[in-house]
Structures are given as structure tokens and as C-alpha cells.
C-alpha positions, 0 to 999 in steps of 0.5 A: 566390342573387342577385336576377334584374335588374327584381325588385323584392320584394313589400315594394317592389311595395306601397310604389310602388303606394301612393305612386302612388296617394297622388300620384294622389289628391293630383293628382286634389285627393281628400282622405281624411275620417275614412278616407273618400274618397267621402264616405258616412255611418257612424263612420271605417272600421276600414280605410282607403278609401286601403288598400282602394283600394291593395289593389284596384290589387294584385289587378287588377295580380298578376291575381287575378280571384276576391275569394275567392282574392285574399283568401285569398292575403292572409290568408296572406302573412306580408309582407301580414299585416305591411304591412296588418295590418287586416283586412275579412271578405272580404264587407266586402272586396268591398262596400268595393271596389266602393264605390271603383271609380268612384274606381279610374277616376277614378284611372286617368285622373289616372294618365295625365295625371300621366305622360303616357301612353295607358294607363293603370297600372291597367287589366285589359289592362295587367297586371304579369306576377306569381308571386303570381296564377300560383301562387294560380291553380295553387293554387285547385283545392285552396284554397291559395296559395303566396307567394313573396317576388318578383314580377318586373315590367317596370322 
């Protein structure tokens, strides 16, 4: 079956995400330390601060709005479980998130000025139309998520 025009693959969906916020944290003159990137105490994280945040950006764009349900659909995605195969207890999850949201709005802003747009990317009311959060949603009544390969996103 031929691929509809303006799909990219959930594969291709991450890999831009990242690089976006890997350009936007090397504008913004953010460097990782030891897996940090608000500097804090305690050993290297298991799990980067740059995936953590990467992680973020795709459950605010594919609409997720629960922790739970976002990290259910990413415990059981197979293209997920191989581009992120560390993984957080889904309340380490949550803590780690929201350790890094005062950079996700850093972020935002350094995303704006990068491009030149008014909004930016990562705001909640600039969402990128996804089958991945619609199907979860559909599935939340009885705890499971479908997970298609595809999402469709304006190009």
C-alpha cells in the first residue's frame, strides 16, 4: 500500500524531534553534563536529560495528556522500545519531566527565534494531528493502545 503524501513514520517523527532540540539546546548555549542539563546533584542519570526532554515534546505533540497513558503507549511500542530502550518507572518519569519543564520553555522560545516564527513548535495549542494519542485515547477505557507505524503531520 503506497504511503499518503505528508506521512512521515514514527521512526522519522523522533529523529526530527531530537535534532530539533539538539540544534535548539546548542543555540540556546545548553550543555549536557554528565546526562544533566539543569545542573543538580547525584551520579549520571541512567536516562538522559536530552531524552527525557525529547520524550516530552512527543507526548505534548502526539496529544497524550495523562503520564500513565503516554507511558503505557511507550512501554509498548516496539519503534519506541528500540529508539529509547532505557527506560524510567513511570513515576521517575514524571519527576524528570517536570524537572526540565522550565528548560522545555526555554526551549520553546529558542525555537522561535531560530526559525522566526510567532509560535512556537512546542506549544499545547500547536499540536500535530497524530494517530498514536487518538488511538491511545480510544484505548484508555480499557488500559491498551494500539500503535500504529504512521502518524500524519503537516509538512
Amino acid at each position: 500500500m503506497p504511503k499518503p503524501q505528508n506521512t512521515l513514520s514514527l521512526e522519522e517523527i523522533v529523529m526530527a524531534v531530537y535534532s530539533a532540540l539538539d540544534d535548539s539546546l546548542r543555540h540556546a548555549k545548553i550543555r549536557s553534563e554528565n546526562g544533566k542539563l539543569i545542573p543538580r546533584p547525584g551520579p549520571r542519570p541512567e536516562v538522559d536529560d536530552r531524552e527525557i526532554l525529547c520524550l516530552a515534546l512527543l507526548q505534548e505533540r502526539f496529544g497524550f495528556e495523562s503520564d500513565h497513558f503516554f507511558y503505557q503507549w511507550l512501554n509498548s511500542n516496539p519503534t519506541m522500545i528500540q529508539l529509547f530502550p532505557r527506560r524510567l518507572s513511570r513515576p521517575n518519569w514524571a519527576d524528570r519531566r517536570a524537572i526540565l519543564t522550565p528548560l522545555i520553555q526555554r526551549l520553546s522560545q529558542t525555537f522561535v527565534d531560530m526559525d522566526g516564527e510567532k509560535d512556537s513548535p512546542f506549544l499545547s495549542l500547536t499540536r500535530i494531528p497524530s494517530m498514536y494519542a487518538g488511538l491511545c485515547g480510544q484505548a484508555k477505557r480499557n488500559g491498551l493502545a494500539d500503535s500504529p507505524g504512521e502518524a500524519t503531520v503537516p509538512l
